[in-house]
C-alpha positions in Angstrom: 3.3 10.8 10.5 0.1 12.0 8.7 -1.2 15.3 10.3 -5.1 16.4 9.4 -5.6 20.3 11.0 -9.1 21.3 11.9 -8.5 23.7 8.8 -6.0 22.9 6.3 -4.8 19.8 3.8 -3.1 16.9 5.9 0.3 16.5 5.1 2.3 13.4 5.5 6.2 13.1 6.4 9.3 11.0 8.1 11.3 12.5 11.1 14.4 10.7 12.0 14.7 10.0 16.2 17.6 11.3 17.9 19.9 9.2 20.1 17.8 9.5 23.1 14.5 8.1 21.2 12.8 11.0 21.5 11.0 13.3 18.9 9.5 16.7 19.4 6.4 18.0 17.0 4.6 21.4 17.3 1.5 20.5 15.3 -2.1 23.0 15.0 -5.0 21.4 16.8 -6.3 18.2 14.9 -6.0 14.4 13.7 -2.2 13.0 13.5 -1.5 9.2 12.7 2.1 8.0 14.3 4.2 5.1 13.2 7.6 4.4 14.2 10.2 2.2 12.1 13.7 1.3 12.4 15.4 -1.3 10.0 13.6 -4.8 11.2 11.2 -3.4 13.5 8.6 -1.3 13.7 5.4 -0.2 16.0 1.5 -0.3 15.5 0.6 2.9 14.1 -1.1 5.7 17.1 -4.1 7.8 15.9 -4.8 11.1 18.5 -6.9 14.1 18.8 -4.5 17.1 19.6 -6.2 20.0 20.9 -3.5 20.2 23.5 -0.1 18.8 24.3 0.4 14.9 24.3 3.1 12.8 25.4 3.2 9.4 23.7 4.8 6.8 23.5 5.2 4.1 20.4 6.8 0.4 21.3 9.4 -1.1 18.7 8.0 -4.6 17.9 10.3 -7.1 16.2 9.3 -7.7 12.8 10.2 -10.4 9.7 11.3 -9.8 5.7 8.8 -10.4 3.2 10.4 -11.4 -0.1 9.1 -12.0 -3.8 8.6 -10.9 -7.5 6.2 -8.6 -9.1 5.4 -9.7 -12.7 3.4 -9.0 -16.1 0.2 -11.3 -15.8 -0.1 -11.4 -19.8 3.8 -12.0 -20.5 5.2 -13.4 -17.1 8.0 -10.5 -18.0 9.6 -9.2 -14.4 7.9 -5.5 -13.9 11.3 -3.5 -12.8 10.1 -0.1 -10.8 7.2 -1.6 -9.7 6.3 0.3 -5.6 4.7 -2.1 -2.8 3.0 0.0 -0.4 2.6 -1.7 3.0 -0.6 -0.4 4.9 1.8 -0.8 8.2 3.7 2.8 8.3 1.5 5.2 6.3 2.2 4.2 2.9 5.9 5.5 3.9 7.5 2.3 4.6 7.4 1.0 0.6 9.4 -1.6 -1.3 10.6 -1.1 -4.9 11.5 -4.0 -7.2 14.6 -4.3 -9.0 15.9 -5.2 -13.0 14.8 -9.0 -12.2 11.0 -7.9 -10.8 12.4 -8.7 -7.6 11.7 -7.0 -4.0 12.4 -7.0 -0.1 10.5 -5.6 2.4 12.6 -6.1 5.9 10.2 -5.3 8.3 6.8 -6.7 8.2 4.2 -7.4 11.9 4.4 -11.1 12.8 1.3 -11.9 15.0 -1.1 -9.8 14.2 -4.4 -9.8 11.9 -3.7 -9.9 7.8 -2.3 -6.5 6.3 -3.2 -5.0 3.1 -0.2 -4.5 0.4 -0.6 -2.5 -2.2 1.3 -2.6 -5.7 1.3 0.4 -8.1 3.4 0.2 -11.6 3.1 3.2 -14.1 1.4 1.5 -17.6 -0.2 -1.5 -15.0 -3.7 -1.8 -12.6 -3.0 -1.8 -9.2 -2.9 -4.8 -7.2 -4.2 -5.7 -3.6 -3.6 -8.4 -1.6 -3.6 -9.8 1.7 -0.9 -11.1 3.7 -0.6 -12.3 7.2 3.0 -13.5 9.1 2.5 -15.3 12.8 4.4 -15.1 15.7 6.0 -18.8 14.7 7.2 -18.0 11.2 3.8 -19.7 9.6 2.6 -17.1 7.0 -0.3 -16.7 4.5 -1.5 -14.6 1.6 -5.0 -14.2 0.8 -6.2 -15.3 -2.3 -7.8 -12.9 -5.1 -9.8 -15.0 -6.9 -13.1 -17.3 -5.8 -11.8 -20.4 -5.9 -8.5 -19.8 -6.1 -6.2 -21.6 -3.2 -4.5 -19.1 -0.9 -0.6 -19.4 -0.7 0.8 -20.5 2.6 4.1 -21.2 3.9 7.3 -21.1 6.7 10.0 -18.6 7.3 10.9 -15.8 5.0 7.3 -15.1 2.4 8.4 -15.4 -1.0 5.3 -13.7 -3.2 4.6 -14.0 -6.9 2.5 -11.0 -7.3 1.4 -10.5 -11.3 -0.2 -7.0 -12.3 -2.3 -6.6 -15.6 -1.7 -4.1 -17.9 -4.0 -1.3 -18.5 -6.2 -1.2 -21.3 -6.0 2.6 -23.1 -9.6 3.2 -25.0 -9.3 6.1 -27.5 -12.4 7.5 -29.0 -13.8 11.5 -29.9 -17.2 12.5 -28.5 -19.3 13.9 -30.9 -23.0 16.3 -30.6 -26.0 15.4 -31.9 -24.6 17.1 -35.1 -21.5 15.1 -35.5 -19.4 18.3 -34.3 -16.7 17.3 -31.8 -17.2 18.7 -28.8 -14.1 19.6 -26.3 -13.5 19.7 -22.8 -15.7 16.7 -21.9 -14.7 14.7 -18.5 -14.6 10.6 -19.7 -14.5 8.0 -16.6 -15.2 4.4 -16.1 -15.6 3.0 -13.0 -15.8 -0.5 -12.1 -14.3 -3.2 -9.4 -12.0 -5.9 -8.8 -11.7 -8.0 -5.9 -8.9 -7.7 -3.4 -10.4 -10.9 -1.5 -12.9 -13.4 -3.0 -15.5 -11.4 -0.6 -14.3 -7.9 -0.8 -14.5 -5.7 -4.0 -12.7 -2.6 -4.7 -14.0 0.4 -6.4 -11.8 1.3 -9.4 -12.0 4.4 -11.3 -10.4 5.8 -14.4 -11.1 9.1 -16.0 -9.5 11.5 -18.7 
């Protein structure tokens, strides 16, 4: 659960239900997100207002793997380490790929609308994509590019998902004299598309 007091940081962490499914929080008046997971299914995550005691209750739904590989776009190497953050549980419920580049994610929603995936790799850009899973097994992930066909399939999603490696400008910042000058904040901001029609802000500093 993530937890946002009325004064405070929000903090985010796992609790593990006892045997009888229940879970007790003491939490200060604010905003708390809930999501529940167990090993292939998991629930639609609860957003509340607590300025008193709730009762609530989240429903197990049955869910389905999502396979694939996570690769350098410039050298088609596997990326080993690489984290796939699924928007589902929080950014709690994650997937890590192997030596190979390879990963499995066992519980993903089947039925519902597309859900955002997120893949983070230390020396890469981020990647953002799409994917939706239906009731019957039929599955489909988003394409990134204009143009570009989207990548459909049945049963078990096997996705090739590339990440581009960042770019590291070097440079000295100079006065009008040609002193250096220290201590100066450097960013570049830009965007890249998550979905043909949706652009993400990207930003960079040093």
């Amino acid at each position: 659960f993530t937890h946002v007091p009325a004064h405070g940081a929000a903090t985010t962490r796992s609790e593990v239900i006892d045997a009888k499914s229940e879970l007790m929080l003491t939490l200060a008046p604010g905003r708390v997100r809930l999501v529940a997971w167990s090993e292939n299914a998991l629930a639609r995550p609860l957003e509340l207002t607590l300025p008193h005691d709730e009762v609530v209750e989240l429903e197990l739904l049955p869910a389905l793997a999502v396979e694939g590989r996570v690769t350098d776009a410039n050298t088609g190497e596997p990326v080993a380490g690489a984290e796939l953050a699924f928007w589902t549980a929080a950014e709690l419920d994650v997937a890590r790929t192997d030596a190979d580049g390879r990963f499995r994610h066992p519980r993903f929603p089947a039925g519902g609308p597309a859900q955002q995936l997120c893949v983070r790799a230390a020396g890469f850009g981020k990647c953002v994509r799409y994917l939706r899973v239906d009731a019957d097994g039929a599955w489909k992930l988003a394409a990134a590019e204009e143009g570009a066909a989207s990548l459909t399939g049945r049963g078990t999603p096997f996705l090739e998902l590339t990440l581009v490696p960042e770019t590291r400008i070097t440079g000295r910042v100079l006065a009008a004299d040609g002193s250096p000058v220290a201590g100066v904040r450097v960013a570049a901001e830009g965007y890249f598309h998550a979905r043909p029609s949706i652009a993400v802000r990207d930003l960079a500093e040093t």
